[in-house]
C-alpha positions in Angstrom: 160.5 137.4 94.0 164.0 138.3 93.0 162.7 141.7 91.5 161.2 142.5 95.1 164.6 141.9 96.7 166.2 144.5 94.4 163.0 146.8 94.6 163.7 146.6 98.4 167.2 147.5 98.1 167.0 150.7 96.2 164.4 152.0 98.3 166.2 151.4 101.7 169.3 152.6 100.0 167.1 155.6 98.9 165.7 156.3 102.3 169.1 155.9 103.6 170.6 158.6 101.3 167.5 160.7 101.6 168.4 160.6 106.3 171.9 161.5 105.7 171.1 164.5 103.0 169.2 165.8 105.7 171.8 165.8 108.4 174.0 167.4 106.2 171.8 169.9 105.3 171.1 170.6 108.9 174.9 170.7 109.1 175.4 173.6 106.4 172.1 175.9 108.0 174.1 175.2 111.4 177.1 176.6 110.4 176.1 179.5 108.2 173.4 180.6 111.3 175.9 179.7 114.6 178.2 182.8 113.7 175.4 185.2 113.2 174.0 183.9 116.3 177.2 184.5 118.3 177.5 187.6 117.3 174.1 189.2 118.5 174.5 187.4 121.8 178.3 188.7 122.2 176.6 192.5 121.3 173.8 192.1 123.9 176.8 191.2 126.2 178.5 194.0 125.3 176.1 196.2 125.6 174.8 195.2 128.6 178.3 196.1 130.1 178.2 199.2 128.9 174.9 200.2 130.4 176.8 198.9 133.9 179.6 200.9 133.3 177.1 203.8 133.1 175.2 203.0 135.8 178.3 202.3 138.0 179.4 206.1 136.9 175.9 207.4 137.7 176.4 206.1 141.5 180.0 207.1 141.3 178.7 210.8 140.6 175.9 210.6 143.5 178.1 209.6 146.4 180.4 212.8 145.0 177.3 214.6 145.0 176.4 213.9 148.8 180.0 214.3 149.9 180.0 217.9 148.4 176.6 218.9 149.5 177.9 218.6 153.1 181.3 219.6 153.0 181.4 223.1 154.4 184.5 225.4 152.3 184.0 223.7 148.9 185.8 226.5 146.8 187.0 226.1 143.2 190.9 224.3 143.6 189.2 221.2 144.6 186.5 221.7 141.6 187.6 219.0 139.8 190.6 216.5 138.4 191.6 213.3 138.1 191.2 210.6 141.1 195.0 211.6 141.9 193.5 214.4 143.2 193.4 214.9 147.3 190.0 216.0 147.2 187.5 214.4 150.0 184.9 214.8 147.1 186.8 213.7 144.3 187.6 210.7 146.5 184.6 209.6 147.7 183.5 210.1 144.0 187.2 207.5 143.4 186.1 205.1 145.9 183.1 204.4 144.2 184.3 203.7 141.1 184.6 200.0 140.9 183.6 197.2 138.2 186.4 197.1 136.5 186.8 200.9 135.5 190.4 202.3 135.4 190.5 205.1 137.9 193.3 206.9 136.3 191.0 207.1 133.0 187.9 209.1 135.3 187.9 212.9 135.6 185.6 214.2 137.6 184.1 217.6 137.4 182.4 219.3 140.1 180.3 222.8 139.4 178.2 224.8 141.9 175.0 227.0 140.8 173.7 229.8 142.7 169.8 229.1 143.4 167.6 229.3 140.4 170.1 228.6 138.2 169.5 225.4 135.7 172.3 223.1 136.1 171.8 221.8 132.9 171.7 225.5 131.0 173.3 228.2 133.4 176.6 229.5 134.5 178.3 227.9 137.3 178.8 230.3 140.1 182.7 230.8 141.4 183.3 229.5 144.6 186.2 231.2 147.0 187.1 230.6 150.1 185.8 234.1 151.2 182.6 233.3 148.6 181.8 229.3 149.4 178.7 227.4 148.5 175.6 228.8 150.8 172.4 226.4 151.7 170.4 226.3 148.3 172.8 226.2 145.7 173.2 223.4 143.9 176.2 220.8 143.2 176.8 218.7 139.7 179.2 216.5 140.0 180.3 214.3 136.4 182.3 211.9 136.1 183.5 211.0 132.6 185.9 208.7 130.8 186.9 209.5 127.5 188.9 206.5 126.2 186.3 204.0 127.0 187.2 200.3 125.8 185.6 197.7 124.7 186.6 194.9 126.7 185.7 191.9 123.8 186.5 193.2 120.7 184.5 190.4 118.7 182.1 192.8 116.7 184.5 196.0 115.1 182.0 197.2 113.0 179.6 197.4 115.5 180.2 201.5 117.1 180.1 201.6 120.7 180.6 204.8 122.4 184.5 206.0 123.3 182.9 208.3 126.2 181.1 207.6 129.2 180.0 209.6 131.5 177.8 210.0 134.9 176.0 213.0 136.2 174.0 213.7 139.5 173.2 217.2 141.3 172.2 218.0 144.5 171.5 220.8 147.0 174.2 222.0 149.2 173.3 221.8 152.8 
């Protein structure tokens, strides 16, 4: 009988050290897999934010885009700057900057393209006060900022872009 008694012993003390091997094992995979973790959901944050930062300049650039399709004069002083600019275009394009964007880092440009001209590849026609923008022609209005920030900089190795910009056009009424 004395022999089981001892038998029993080693194998509770066995099972015991067996239950806390495994909790620090657990321990050691925890803490070598929690940073990686945080670190691809602090990226899918920040990229997330990044894409609404874009999408926020995309709108941005489409109310510009309506305001300068039917203001009547647009010629070329007012064809682009910086939000300090008096502009109604510029301005509406301001206003609608929001979400956290710096509105002295946005500069807005604003080009107008006779008809059958591609925005994307032509020239942009020059606009006068005795030459304005006739029905048909077509309005771009970008909005870019160059010195975007990252507002958590957790992940420095990871590249995110240092420019973001908007574009929309639109025919002049």
């Amino acid at each position: 009988m004395p022999d089981s008694k001892i038998d029993e012993d080693t194998n509770m003390r066995t099972k015991r050290t067996r239950y806390l091997n495994c909790i620090g094992q657990a321990l050691v995979e925890m803490a070598i897999i929690l940073p990686l973790l945080l670190l691809l959901v602090m990226g899918i944050f920040e990229f997330g934010r990044t894409m609404y930062l874009k999408n926020t300049l995309t709108h941005a650039a489409r109310a510009g885009a309506r305001t300068a399709v039917v203001t009547s004069g647009l010629v070329s002083p007012i064809l682009g700057g910086l939000c300090s600019n008096s502009s109604v275009v510029i301005q509406s394009t301001c206003n609608n900057l929001y979400s956290g964007i710096d509105k002295s880092d946005a500069r807005i440009d604003i080009e107008v393209f006779a008809p059958g001209v591609d925005p994307e590849t032509g020239t942009a026609k020059t606009t006068t006060t005795a030459s304005p923008p006739s029905p048909g022609d077509t309005v771009k209005v970008q909005v870019n900022i160059n010195n975007f920030r990252s507002k958590y900089r957790i992940i420095p190795f990871i590249p995110l872009p240092v420019a973001l910009s908007g574009t929309n056009s639109m025919r002049y009424e």
